[in-house]
C-alpha positions in Angstrom: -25.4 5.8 11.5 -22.9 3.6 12.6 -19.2 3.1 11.3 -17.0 1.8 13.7 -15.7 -0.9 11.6 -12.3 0.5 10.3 -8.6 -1.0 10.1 -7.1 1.4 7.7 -4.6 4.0 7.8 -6.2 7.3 9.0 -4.8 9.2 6.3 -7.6 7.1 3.8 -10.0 9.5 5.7 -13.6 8.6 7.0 -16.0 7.1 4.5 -18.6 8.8 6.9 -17.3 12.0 5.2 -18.0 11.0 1.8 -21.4 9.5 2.5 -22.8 12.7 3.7 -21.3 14.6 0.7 -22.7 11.9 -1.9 -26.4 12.9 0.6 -25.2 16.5 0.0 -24.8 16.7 -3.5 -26.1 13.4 -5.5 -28.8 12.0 -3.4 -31.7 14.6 -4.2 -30.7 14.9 -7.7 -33.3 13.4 -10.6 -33.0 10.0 -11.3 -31.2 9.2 -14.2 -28.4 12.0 -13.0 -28.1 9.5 -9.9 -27.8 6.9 -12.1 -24.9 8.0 -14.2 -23.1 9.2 -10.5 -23.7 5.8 -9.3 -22.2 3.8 -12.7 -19.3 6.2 -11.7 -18.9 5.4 -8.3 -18.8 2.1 -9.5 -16.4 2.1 -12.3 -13.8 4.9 -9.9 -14.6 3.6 -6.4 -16.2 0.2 -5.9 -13.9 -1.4 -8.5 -10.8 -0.6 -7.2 -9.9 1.6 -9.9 -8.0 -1.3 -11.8 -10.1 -0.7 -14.9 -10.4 2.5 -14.7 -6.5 3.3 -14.7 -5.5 -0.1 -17.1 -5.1 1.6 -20.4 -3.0 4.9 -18.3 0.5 4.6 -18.5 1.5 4.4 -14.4 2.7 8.1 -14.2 -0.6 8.9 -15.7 -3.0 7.3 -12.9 -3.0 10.7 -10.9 -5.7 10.1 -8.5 -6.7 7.0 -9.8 -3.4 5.2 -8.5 -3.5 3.6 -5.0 -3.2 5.8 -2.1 -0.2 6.6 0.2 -0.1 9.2 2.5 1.6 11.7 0.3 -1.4 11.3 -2.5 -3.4 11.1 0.2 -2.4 14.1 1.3 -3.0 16.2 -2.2 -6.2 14.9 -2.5 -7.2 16.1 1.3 -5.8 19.6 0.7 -7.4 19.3 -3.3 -10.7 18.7 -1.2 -10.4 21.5 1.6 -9.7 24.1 -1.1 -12.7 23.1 -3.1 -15.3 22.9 -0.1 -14.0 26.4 0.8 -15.2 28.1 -1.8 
C-alpha cells in the first residue's frame, strides 16, 4: 500500500498506522459489529468531529477537540500505554 500523499504536521501521526490497526482489530470481526465500528468511524473520524463534540461544552471535547501537538501528544503516549499491555 501506498501513502505518500501527506502535508500535515508529523505529530498527527501516520494514518498507515491506524489502517493496519482497524485490519488488526475490526476487519475480521462479524458483520454487523463492523457495521456499528464503521457508523463510528464516521460520526468520530470522517466528520470532523464537529457533531460529535457540538452539544460538549469546549473544555469538555477531550479527544474530540482539534489536535495540537500537546493533545497530540496525550493521545500518542494514551496509545503506546494501551498497545503495551
Amino acid at each position: 500500500m501506498n501513502y505518500w500523499w501527506r502535508d500535515t504536521p508529523r505529530y498527527l501521526g501516520q494514518p498507515y498506522n491506524a489502517l493496519h490497526h482497524a485490519i488488526m482489530t475490526i476487519r475480521d470481526l462479524p458483520q454487523g459489529e463492523r457495521a456499528i465500528w464503521q457508523a463510528m468511524f464516521d460520526h468520530y473520524v470522517f466528520s470532523g468531529g464537529e457533531a460529535a463534540r457540538a452539544h460538549l461544552p469546549e473544555k469538555g471535547h477531550g479527544v474530540l477537540a482539534p489536535l495540537d501537538a500537546e493533545a497530540a501528544q496525550r493521545m500518542h503516549h494514551f496509545l503506546l500505554r494501551s498497545l503495551s499491555l
